[in-house]
C-alpha positions in Angstrom: 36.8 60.7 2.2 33.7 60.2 0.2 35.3 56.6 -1.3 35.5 55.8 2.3 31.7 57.0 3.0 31.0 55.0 0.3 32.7 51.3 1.1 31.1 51.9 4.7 28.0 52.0 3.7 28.5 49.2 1.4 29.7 47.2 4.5 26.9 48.1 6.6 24.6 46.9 4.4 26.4 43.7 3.7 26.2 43.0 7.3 22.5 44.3 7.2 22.1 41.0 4.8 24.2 38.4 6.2 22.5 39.3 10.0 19.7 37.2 10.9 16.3 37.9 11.7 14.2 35.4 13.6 10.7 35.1 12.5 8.1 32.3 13.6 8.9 29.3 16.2 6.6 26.1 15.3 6.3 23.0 16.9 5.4 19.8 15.4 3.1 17.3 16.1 4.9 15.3 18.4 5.6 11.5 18.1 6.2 8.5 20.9 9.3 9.4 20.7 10.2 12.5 18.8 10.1 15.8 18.8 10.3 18.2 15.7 10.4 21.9 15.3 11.1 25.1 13.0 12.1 27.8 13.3 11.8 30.8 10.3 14.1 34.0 9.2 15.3 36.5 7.2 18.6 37.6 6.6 21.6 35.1 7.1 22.3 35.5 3.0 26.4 34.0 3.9 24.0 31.3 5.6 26.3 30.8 8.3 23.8 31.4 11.4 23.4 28.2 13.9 20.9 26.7 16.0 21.9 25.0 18.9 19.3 22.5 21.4 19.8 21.5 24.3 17.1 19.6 26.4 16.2 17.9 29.7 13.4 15.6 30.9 10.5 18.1 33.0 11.6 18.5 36.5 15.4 17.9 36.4 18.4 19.5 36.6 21.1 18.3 33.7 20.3 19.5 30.5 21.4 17.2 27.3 22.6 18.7 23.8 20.8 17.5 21.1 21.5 17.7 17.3 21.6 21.0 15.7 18.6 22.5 13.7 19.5 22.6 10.2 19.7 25.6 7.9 17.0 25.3 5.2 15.8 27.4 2.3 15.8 28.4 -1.2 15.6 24.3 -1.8 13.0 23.6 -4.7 10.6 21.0 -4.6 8.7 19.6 -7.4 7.0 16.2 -8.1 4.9 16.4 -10.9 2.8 13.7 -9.6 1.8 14.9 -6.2 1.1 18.2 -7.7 4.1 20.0 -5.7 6.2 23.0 -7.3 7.3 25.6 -4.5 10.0 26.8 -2.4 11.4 25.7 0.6 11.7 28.9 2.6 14.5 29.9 4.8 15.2 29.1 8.2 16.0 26.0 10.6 14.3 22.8 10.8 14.9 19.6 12.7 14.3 17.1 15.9 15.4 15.5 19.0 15.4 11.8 18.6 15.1 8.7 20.9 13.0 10.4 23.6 10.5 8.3 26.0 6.8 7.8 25.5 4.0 10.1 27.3 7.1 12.6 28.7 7.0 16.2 29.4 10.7 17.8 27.9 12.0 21.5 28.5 13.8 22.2 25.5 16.1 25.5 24.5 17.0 27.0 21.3 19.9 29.2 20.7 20.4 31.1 17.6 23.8 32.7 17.3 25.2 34.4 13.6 28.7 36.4 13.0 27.5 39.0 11.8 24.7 39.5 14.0 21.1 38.1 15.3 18.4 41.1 15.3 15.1 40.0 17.4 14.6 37.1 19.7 17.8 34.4 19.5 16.4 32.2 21.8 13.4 30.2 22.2 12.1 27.6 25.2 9.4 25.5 25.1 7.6 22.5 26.9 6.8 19.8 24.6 5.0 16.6 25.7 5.6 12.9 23.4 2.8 10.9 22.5 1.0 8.9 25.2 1.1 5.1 23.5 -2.2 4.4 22.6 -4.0 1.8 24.3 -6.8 -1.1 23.5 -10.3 0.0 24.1 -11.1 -1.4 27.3 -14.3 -2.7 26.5 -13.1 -4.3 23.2 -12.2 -7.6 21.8 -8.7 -8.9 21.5 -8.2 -11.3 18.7 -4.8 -13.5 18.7 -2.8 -14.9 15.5 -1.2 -17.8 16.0 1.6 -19.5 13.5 0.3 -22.8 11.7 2.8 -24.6 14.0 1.6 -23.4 17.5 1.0 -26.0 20.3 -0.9 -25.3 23.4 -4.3 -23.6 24.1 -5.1 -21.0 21.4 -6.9 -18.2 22.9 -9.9 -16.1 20.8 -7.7 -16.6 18.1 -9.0 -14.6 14.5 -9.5 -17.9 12.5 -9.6 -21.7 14.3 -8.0 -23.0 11.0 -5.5 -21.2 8.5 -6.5 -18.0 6.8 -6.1 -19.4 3.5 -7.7 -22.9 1.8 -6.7 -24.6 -1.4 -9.5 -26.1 -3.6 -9.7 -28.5 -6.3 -12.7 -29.8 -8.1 -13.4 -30.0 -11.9 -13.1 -26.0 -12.6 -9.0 -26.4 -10.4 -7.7 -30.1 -11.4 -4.5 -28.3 -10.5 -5.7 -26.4 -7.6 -6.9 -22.9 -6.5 -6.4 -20.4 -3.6 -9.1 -18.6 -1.2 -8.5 -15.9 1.3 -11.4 -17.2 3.6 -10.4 -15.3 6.4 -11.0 -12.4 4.2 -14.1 -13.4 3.0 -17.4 -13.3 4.0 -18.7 -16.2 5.5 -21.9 -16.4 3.5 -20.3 -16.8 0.7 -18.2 -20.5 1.7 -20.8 -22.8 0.8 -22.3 -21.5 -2.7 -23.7 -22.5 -6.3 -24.5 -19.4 -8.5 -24.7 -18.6 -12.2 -20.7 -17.7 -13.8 -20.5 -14.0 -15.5 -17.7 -14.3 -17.7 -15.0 -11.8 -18.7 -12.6 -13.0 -21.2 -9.7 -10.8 -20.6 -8.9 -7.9 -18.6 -10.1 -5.5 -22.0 -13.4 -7.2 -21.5 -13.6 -7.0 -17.6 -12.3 -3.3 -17.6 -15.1 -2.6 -20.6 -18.3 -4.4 -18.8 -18.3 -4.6 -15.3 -19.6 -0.7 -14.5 -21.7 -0.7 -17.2 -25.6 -0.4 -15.7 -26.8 -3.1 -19.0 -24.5 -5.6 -17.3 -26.3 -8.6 -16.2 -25.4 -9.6 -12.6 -27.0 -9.9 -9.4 -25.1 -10.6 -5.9 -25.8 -14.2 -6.3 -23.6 -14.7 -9.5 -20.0 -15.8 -9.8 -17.9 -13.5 -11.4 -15.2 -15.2 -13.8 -12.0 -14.0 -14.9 -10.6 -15.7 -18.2 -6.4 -15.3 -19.3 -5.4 -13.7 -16.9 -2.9 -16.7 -15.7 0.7 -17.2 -15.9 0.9 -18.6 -19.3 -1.3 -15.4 -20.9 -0.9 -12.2 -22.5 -1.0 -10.5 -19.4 1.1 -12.7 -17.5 -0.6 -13.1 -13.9 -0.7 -9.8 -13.0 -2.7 -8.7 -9.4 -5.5 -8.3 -11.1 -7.9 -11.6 -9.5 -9.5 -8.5 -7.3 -12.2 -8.2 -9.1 -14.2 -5.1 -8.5 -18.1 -5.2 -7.4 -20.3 -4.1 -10.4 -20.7 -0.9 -10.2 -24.5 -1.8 -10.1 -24.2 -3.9 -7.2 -22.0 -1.6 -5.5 -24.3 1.1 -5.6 -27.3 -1.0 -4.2 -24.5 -1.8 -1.0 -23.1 -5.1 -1.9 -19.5 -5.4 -0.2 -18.9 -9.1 -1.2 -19.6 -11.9 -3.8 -17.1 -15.1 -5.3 -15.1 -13.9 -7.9 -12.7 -16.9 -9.7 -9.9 -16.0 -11.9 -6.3 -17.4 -12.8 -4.7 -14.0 -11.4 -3.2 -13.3 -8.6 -4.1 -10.5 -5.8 -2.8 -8.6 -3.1 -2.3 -9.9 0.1 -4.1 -7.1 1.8 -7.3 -7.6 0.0 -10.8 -8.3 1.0 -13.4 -10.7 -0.6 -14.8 -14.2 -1.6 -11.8 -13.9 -4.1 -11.1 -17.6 -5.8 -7.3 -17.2 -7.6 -4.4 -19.4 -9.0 -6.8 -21.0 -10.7 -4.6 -24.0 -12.6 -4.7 -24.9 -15.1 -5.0 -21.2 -16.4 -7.4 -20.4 -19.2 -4.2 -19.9 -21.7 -3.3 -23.3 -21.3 -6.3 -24.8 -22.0 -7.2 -25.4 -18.8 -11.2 -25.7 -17.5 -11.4 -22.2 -16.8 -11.3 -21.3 -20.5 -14.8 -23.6 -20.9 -16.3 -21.6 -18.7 -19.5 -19.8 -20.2 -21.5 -17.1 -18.6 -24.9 -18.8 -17.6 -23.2 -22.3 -16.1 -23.3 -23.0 -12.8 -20.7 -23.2 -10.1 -20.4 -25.0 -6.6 -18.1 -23.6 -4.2 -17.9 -25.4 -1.2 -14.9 -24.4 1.8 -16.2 -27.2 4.0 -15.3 -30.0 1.0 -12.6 -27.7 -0.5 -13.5 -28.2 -3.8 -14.3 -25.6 -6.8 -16.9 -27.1 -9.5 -18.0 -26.5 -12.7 -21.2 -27.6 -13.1 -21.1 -28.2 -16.6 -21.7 -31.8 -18.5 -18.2 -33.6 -20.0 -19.8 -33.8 -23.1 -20.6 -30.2 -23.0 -17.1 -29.4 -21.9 -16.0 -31.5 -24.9 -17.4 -30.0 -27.6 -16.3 -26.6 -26.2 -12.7 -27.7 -25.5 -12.7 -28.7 -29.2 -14.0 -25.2 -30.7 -11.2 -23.6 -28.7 -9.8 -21.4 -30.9 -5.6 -22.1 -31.4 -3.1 -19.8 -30.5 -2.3 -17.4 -33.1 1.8 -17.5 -33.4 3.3 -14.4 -32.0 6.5 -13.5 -32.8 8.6 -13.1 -29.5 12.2 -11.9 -28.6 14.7 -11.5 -25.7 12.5 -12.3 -21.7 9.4 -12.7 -23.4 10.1 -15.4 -25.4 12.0 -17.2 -22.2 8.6 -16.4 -20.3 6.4 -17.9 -22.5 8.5 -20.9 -23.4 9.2 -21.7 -20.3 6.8 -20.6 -17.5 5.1 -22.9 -15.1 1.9 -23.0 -13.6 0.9 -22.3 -10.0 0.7 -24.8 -8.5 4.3 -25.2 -9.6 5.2 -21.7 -8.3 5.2 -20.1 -11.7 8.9 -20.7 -11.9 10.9 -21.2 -14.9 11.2 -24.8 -15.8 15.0 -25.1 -16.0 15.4 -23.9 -12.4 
């Protein structure tokens, strides 16, 4: 008799486990179209409780199922990077999909377990999607319009193309300018070149306050091409001098043989070609020389005498020998300049 006490009691209590308490019913921020929810607990240890949804537009009669909310918990999350380490706690999580903008929805939760549901197993709620938003009505529209477009072209961003390739003595080869991202002070411009010769020497000087710059200077970017150490990298970006940043300048010309994002702002000259690790003019270039930048004449200039330029281009020191192996070795044997694409030159 007591044996039988005993395994009852052990039953009851099993079942006291496995039954499911509801806890909290949250509703997410809705989308345009979606519609997300949770729903926490306790209990359910055999996790074999359900959630089932079912859901109708505001004002109508025929309900629609939807998918299931899924049982979650005890799930651990960590990403050392984004500073996450915790634990997902239990209950049921999920959405109904594919609904239509700026609608009011009636939607129905039912919770149903085996072994039991202790508390509220069933939830309703009126959940309204995202109204799409709209334009300000007293703002400007601004149209894009592909190179190839015929017909009338109406308040378009940019009359010409966004981007404008130079050459000139500093780019025999050529160079690229966002000037749709640039400001529009800046497209006709002679100012003094402050030179960094690598990416070591930009990253060491430009937020230093003993640098000497002012808004008016060109800053230049040396070796930082397809044929260099650092091979191209998006690095023609250059950053405002901390100095100048601080007084509230957002823009000046910055040249380089790099390359940059295609969602960045600036005056930002890149692709220079030949690259400075070729040889190329860019590697002549000394901080106190002037440079002419003109949009209008698409041309890039270094304002620097030939015979100048020649005595420089013969103090250039020679490449030391490095020793390469496997794609490295390809690379540097074989990469082209920009104005080539920087392919391979046996493609």
């Amino acid at each position: 008799m007591r044996l039988a006490i005993l395994l009852l009691f052990a039953l009851c209590t099993l079942q006291a486990q496995n039954a499911t308490r509801p806890g909290k019913f949250h509703v997410e921020h809705p989308t345009l179209l979606n519609l997300g929810f949770d729903w926490a607990i306790e209990g359910d240890e055999n996790r074999n409780a359900t959630v089932e949804v079912r859901f109708r537009k505001a004002g109508t009669t025929e309900w629609r199922p939807a998918l299931p909310l899924l049982r979650i918990g005890g799930e651990r999350i960590f990403r050392d990077n984004y500073k996450l380490n915790y634990v997902v706690p239990h209950g049921f999580a999920g959405s109904i999909l594919n609904l239509e903008p700026a609608t009011k929805y009636e939607c129905e939760f039912t919770m149903s377990d085996p072994d039991g549901v202790t508390g509220q197993a069933q939830q309703s709620v009126t959940v309204a999607t995202r109204t799409e938003p709209k334009a300000y009505s007293g703002g400007r529209a601004l149209h894009v319009y592909p190179a190839d477009h015929e017909g009338p072209r109406e308040e378009p961003i940019e009359g010409e193309g966004g981007l404008v390739a130079l050459f000139g003595s500093l780019a025999p080869g050529g160079a690229i300018l966002k000037r749709s991202a640039a400001d529009r002070r800046l497209m006709e411009h002679t100012g003094r070149a402050v030179v960094f010769t690598s990416l070591d020497d930009l990253a060491a000087r430009i937020d230093s306050d003993n640098l000497d710059v002012t808004a008016d200077d060109i800053l230049v970017l040396q070796n930082a091409g397809p044929a260099s150490e650092a091979a191209m990298p998006e690095a023609g970006y250059l950053p405002i001098p901390k100095k100048l940043a601080k007084a509230g300048i957002k823009d000046m010309i910055r040249v380089s043989d790099a390359r940059m994002s295609g969602t960045a702002y600036g005056a930002v000259v890149l692709h220079v070609t030949p690259d400075a690790a070729t040889g190329g003019p860019l590697a002549l270039v000394e901080t106190g020389d002037r440079i002419r930048l003109s949009v209008k004449e698409k041309r890039i200039d270094l304002l620097v005498d030939e015979a100048v330029l020649a005595k420089r281009r013969a103090a250039l020191p020679k490449p030391k020998p490095v020793k390469r192996r496997g794609y490295d070795r390809l690379y540097h044997a074989h990469i082209l300049q920009a104005d080539e694409g920087c392919d391979f030159d046996f493609c």
